[in-house]
C-alpha positions in Angstrom: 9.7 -49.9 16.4 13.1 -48.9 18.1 14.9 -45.5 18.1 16.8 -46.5 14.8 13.9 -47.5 13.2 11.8 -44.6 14.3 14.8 -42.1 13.2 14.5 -42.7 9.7 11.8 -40.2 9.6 13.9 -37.6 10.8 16.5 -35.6 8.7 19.8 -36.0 8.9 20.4 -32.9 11.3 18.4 -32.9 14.3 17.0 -29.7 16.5 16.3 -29.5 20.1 12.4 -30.4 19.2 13.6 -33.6 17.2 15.9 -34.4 20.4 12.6 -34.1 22.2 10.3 -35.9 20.2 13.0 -39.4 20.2 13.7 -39.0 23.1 10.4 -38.3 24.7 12.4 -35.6 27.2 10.7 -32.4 28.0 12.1 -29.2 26.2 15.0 -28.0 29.2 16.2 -31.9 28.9 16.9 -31.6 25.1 18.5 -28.5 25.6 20.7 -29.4 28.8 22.0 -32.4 26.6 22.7 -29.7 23.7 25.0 -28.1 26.2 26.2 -30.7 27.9 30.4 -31.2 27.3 30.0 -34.6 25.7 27.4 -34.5 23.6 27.9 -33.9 19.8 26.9 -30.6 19.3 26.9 -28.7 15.8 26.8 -24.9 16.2 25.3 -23.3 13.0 24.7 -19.7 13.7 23.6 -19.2 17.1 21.9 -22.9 16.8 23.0 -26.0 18.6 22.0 -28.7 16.2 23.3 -32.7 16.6 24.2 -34.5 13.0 21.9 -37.9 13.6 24.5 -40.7 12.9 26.5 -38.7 15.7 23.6 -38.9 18.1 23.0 -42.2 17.9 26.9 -43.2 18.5 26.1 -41.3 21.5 23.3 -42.9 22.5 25.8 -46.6 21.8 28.4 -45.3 23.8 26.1 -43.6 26.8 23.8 -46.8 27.1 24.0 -48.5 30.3 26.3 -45.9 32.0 25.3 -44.7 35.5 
């Protein structure tokens, strides 16, 4: 099962603990990508939230960098 695959069970807004769980990053990591300059971040409130179509053009875009 890949990432796509695997996302489906997710909703279409994603928190730091989804980030985690896909990702299978610790807690910090998922946050530190929430705050990093180029990542899609959606502030709702005080949350930091990433819409999931937007994460994985991300996750396209950032594969195989260095």
């Amino acid at each position: 099962m890949t990432n796509y695959e695997i996302l489906t069970n997710y909703p279409d807004v994603l928190t730091a603990k989804h980030l985690q769980e896909i990702l299978h990053i610790s807690r910090a990591s998922s946050y530190n990508l929430l705050h990093r300059a180029d990542f899609p971040t959606l502030h709702v409130g005080g949350r930091k939230l990433v819409a999931k179509d937007k994460l994985l053009d991300w996750m396209d875009k950032n594969t195989g960098k260095n």
